[in-house]
C-alpha positions in Angstrom: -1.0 -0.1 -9.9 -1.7 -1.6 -6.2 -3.1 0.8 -3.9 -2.7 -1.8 -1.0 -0.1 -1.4 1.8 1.8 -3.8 4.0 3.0 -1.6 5.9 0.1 -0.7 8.8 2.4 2.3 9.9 2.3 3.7 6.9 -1.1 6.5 6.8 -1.4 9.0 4.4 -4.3 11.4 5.2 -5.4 14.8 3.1 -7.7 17.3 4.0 -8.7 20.2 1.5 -10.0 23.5 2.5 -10.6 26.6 0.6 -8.8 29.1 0.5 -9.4 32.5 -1.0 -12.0 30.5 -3.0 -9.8 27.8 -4.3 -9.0 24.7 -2.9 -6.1 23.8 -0.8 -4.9 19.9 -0.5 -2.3 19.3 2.3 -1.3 15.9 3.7 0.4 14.3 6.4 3.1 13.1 7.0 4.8 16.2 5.9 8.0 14.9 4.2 11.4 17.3 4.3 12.9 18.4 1.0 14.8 15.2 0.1 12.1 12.8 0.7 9.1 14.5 -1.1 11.9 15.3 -4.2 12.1 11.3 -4.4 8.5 10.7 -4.1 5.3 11.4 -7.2 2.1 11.7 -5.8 -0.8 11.5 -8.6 -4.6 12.4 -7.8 -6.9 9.5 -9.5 -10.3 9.9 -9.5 -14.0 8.1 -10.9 -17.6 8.6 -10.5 -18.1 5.3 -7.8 -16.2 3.4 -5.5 -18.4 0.2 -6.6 -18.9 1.8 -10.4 -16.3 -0.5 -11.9 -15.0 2.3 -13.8 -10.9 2.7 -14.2 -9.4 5.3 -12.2 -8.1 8.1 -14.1 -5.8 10.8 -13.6 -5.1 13.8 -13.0 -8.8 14.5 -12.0 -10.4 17.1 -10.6 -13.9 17.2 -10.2 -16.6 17.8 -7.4 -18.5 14.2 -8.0 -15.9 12.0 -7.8 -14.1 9.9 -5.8 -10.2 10.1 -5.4 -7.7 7.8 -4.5 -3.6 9.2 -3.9 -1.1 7.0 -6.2 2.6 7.3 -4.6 5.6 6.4 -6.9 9.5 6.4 -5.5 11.0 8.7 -8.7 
C-alpha cells in the first residue's frame, strides 16, 4: 500500500479529543455523504516510525504510531 501523495493539495489532518472519557477522531476535509460513502479509511498502527515493523490494522493502542490508509470503494 503507498502512503505517498502526488497530489500537494491533497492534506488529510485528524485531531482526537476525549469525550465523555472516550476518544473522539475527526478529520478534515469533511467529505458530504456521497464522497465519504465512496471512500475506506483504515487506522494502521506500530510501535516506531524507524522500528521496521509492518503496519497493522485496525490498531488501537496508546504507544503507537498511526498512519490513515484511504481506499476509493
Amino acid at each position: 500500500m503507498s502512503r505517498e501523495s502526488t497530489d500537494t493539495n491533497s492534506v488529510f489532518t485528524a485531531t482526537i479529543t476525549m469525550v465523555d472519557g472516550a476518544p473522539v477522531v475527526e478529520w478534515s476535509p469533511k467529505l458530504n455523504v456521497a464522497e465519504e460513502s465512496r471512500r475506506r479509511y483504515t487506522i494502521y498502527g506500530r510501535a516506531g516510525l524507524e522500528s521496521g515493523e509492518e503496519w497493522h490494522a485496525p490498531t488501537n493502542a496508546l504507544d503507537r504510531f498511526f498512519t490513515v490508509g484511504v481506499e476509493m470503494k
